[in-house]
C-alpha positions in Angstrom: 0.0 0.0 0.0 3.1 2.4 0.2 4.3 1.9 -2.8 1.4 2.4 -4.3 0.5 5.3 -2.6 4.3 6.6 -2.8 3.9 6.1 -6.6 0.7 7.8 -6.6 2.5 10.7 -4.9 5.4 11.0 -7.5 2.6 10.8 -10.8 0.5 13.8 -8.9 3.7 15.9 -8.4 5.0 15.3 -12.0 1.6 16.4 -13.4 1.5 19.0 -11.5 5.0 20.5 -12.3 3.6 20.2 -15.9 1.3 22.3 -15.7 2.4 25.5 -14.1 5.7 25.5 -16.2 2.8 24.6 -19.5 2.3 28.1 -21.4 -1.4 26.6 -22.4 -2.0 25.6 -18.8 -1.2 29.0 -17.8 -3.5 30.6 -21.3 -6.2 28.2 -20.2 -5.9 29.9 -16.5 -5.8 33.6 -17.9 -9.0 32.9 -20.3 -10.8 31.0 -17.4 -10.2 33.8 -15.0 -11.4 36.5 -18.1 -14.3 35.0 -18.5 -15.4 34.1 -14.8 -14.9 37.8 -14.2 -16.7 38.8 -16.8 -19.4 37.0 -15.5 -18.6 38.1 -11.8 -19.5 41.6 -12.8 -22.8 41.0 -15.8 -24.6 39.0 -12.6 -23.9 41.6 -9.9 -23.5 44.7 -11.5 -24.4 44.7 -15.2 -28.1 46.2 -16.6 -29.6 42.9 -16.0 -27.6 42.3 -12.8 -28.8 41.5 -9.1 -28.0 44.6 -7.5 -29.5 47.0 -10.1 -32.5 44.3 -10.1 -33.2 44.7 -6.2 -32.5 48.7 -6.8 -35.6 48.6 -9.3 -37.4 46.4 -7.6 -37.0 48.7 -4.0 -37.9 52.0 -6.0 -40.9 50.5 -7.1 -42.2 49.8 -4.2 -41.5 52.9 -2.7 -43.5 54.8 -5.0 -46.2 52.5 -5.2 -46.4 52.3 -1.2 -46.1 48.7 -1.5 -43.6 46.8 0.8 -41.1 44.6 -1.1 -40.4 41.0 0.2 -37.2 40.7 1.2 -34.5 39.2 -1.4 -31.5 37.3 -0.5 -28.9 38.8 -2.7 -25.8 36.7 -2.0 -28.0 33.3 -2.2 -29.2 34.7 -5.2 -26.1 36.0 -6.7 -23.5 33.0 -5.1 -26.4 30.5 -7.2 -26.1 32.5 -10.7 -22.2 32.9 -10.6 -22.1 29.0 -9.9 -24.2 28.1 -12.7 -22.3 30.4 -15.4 -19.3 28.5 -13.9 -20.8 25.4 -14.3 -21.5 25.9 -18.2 -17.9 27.7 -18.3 -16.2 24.4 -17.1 -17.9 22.6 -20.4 -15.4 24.5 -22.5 -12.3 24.7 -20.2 -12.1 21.4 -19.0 -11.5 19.4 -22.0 -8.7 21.5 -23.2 -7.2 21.3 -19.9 -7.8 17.6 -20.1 -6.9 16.6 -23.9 -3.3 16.2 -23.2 -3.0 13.8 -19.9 -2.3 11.3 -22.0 -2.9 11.9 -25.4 0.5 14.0 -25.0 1.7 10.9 -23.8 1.3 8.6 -26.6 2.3 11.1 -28.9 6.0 12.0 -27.4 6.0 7.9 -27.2 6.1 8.1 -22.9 2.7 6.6 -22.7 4.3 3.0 -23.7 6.9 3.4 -20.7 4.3 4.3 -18.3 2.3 0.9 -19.5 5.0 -1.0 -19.1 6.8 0.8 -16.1 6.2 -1.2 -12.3 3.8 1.3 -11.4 0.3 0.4 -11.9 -2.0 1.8 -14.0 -4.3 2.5 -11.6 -1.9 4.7 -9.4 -0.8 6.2 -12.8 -4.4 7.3 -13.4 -5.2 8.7 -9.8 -1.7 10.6 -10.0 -2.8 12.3 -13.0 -5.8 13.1 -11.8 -5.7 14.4 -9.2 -2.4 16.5 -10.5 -5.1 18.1 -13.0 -7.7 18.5 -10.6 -5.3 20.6 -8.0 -4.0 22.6 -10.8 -8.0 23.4 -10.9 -8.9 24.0 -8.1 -6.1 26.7 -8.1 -7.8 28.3 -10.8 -11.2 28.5 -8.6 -9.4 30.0 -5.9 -9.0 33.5 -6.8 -12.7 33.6 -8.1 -13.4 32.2 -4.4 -11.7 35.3 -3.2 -13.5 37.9 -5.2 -16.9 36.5 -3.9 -16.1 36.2 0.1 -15.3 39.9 -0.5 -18.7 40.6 -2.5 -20.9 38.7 -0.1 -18.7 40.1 3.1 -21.0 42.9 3.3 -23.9 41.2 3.4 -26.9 42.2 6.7 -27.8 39.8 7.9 -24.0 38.0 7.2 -24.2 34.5 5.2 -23.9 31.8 6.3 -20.5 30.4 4.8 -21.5 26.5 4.4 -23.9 27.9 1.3 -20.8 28.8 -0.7 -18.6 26.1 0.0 -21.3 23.3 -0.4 -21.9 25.2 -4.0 -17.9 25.5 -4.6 -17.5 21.4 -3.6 -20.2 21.2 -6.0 -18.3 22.8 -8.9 -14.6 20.8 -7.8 -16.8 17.4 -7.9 -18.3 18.2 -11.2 -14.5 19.7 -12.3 -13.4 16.1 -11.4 -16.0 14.4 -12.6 -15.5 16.0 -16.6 -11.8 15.4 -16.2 -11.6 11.9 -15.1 -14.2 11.4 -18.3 -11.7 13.6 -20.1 -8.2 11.5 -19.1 -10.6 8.3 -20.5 -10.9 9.6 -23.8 -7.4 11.2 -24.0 -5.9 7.7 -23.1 -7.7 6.3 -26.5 -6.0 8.7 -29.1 -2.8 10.5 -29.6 -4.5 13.6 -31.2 -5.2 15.9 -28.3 -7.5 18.2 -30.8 -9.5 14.8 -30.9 -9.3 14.6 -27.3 -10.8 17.8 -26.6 -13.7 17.6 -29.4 -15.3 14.0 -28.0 -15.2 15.3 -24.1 -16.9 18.3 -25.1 -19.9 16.4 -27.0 -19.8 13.3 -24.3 -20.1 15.6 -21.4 -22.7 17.8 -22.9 -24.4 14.3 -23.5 -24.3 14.1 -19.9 -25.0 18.0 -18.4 -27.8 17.6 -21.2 -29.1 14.0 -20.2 -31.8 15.0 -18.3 -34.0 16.8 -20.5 -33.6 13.1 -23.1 -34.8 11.6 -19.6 -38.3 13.5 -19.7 -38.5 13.0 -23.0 -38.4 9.0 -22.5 -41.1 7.5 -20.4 -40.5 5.0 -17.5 -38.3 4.2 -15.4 -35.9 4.5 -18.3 -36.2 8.0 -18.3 -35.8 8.5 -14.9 -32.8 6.4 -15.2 -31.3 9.1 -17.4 -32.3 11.6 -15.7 -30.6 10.6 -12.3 -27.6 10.3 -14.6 -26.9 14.6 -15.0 -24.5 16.3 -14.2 -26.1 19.4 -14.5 -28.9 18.3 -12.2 -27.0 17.1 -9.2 -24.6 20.1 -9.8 -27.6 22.5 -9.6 -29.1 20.7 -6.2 -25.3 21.7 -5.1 -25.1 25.3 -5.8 -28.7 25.5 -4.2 -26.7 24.4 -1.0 -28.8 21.0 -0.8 -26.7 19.0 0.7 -27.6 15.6 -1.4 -26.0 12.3 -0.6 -27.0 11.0 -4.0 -25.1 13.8 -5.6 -22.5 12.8 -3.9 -22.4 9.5 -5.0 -23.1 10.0 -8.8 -20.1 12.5 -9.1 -18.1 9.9 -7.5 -19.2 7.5 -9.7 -18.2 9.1 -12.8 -15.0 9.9 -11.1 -14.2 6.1 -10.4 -15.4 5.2 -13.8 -13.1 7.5 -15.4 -10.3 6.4 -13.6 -11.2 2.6 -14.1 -11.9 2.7 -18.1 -8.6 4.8 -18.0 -6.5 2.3 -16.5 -8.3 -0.7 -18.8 -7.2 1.3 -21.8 -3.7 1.6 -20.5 -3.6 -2.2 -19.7 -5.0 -2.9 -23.3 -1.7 -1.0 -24.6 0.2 -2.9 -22.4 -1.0 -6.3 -23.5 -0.6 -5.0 -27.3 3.0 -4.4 -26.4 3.6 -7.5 -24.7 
């Protein structure tokens, strides 16, 4: 179990050197962070934006005499910022993932990886979870900006909404990538890579709405499959144990598909 875990260790740190000496990996960051702010200021400040919304909205009522229900803002604006981000991460993600091992075949280390002493399994969890820090140090920042918009806030809010909604976003994050490191494990074009996450995980953000179409218990069936629906109980803060379990069940199954592909390659070599 040490070795394993020691191996596991030395992938994650080698995948995470990568990226933050990677020029795309730091172009991916700089575009994420663009956009995210972008969409930071359009939801809280822009013409259609919660704070010039609840401005109307209390104006209104003052000159019509009639009193305004009160509106929680950062619920309200902590909810939209997560659900742009969510979308977002359908774009982002598979370029981030397209080279985990796509990269790898093509430079010709993926063979000595297959064939190296360390498993494919710790290989695959290494690389994962390298990606998924270099991630979550992208969220980060964006974490920042909004403790700082909501830190105003009368009455203050109540922090465990946030971070239920930001674990929601890392799980989903994880969820597209380990999906992502399957696919880039098939191919050595990383272009390829990046096209077939994108339509297999809009497949699954998008899987509900097939489900009501399909009657049955089929349908439910494919509805309790989306991403976007457990992601959106999340950012809700709902805290969902079956949520829970369906993002870590597209996290194991990328990470078991990716280490059968590997072990295919292996048994071509051999």
């Amino acid at each position: 179990m040490g070795v394993v875990l020691s191996n596991i260790i030395a992938i994650y740190r080698r995948e995470l050197q990568s990226y933050f000496v990677s020029p795309l990996a730091y172009a991916i960051a700089g575009i994420f962070w663009f956009i995210a702010g972008l969409f930071f200021v359009m939801i809280l400040l822009g013409p259609d934006g919660i704070l010039p919304g609840v401005a109307a909205i209390d104006l209104q009522g003052q000159q019509q005499g009639v009193p305004v229900p009160p509106i929680d803002v950062p619920y309200e604006f902590i909810r939209a910022f997560l659900d742009r981000m969510g979308w977002l991460l359908l774009f982002i993600l598979p370029i981030l993932s397209m080279g985990l091992y796509a990269e790898e075949r093509k430079r010709g280390t993926l063979e000595l990886l297959a064939t190296s002493p360390i498993t494919n399994w710790a290989v695959a969890v290494g690389k994962l979870l390298g990606v998924i820090t270099f991630f979550t140090t992208m969220v980060v920042p964006m974490l920042v900006l909004e403790a700082i918009a909501i830190s105003g806030s009368n009455p203050p809010m109540t922090f465990s909404i946030p971070l239920l909604g930001h674990l929601g976003l890392i799980l989903l994050a994880a969820a597209i990538l380990s999906v992502g490191m399957f696919i880039s494990s098939l191919t050595d074009s990383t272009i390829l890579s990046a096209v077939l996450t994108f339509a297999v995980i809009l497949l699954l953000l998008l899987i509900d709405l097939i489900g009501k179409i399909v009657p049955g218990p089929v349908g439910e069936a494919l509805g309790y499959l989306s991403l976007l629906k457990h992601y959106n109980t999340l950012i809700q803060g709902i805290f969902d144990t079956s949520a829970l379990i369906l993002f870590a069940s597209y996290i194991f199954l990328g990470i078991f598909l990716t280490a059968q592909s590997i072990d295919a390659l292996r048994f071509q070599r051999q």
